[in-house]
C-alpha positions in Angstrom: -36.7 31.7 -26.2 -33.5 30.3 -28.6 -33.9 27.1 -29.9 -30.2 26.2 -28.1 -30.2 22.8 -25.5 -31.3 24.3 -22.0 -30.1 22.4 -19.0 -32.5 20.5 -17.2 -32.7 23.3 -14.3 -32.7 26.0 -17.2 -35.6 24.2 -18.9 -38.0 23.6 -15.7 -37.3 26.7 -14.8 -38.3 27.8 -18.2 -41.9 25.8 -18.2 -42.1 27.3 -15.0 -42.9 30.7 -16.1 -44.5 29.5 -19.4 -47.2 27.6 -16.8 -47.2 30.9 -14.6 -48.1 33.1 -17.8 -50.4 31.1 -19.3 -52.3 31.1 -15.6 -52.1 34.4 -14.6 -52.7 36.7 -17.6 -54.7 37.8 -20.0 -53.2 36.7 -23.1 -54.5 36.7 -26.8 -55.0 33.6 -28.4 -51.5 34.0 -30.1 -49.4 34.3 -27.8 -51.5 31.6 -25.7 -50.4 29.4 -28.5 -46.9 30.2 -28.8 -46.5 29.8 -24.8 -48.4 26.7 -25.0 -46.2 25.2 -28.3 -43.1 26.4 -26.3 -44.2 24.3 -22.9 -44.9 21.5 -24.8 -41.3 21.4 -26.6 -39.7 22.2 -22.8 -42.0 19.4 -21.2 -40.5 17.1 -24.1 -36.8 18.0 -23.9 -37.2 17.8 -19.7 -38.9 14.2 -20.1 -35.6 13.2 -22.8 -33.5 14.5 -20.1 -34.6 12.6 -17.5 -34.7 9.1 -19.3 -30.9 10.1 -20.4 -30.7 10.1 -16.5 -32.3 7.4 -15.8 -30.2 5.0 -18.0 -26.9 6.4 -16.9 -27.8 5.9 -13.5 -29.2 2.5 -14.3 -25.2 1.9 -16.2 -23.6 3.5 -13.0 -25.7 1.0 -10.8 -24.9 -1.8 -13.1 -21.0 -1.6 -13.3 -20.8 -1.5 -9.6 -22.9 -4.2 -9.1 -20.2 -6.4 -11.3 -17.8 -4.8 -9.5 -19.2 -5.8 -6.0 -20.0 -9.5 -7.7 -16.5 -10.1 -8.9 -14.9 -8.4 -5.4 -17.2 -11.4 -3.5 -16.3 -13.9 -5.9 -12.4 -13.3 -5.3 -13.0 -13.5 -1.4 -14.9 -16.6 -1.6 
């Protein structure tokens, strides 16, 4: 797999069949290793994704909560 920035769908998708190879076959030690060095770099760039998410959400949920503040302050 290129070392190029997956999108989050790209890179679950991604561990997705690392997890289903590394289940279902009969794989020599190598390539065991590789799959499981390349699922442990998708798990971390999935979990970085997500806590991007998370604090763009959380700055999204913050502005319009000013935004609601400052709209009941005017109609008080």
């Amino acid at each position: 797999m290129s070392e190029k920035q997956l999108s989050f769908d790209e890179a679950m998708s991604r561990l997705q069949e690392v997890v289903n190879q590394l289940d279902n076959s009969d794989l020599s030690l190598e390539d065991s290793i590789s799959l499981f060095e390349e699922g442990l770099r998708l798990s971390s760039q999935c979990n970085k994704q997500l806590k991007e998410f998370e604090e763009k959400i959380e700055s999204i949920t913050d502005e319009y909560q000013v935004k609601e503040d400052l709209n009941h302050e005017s109609t008080d």
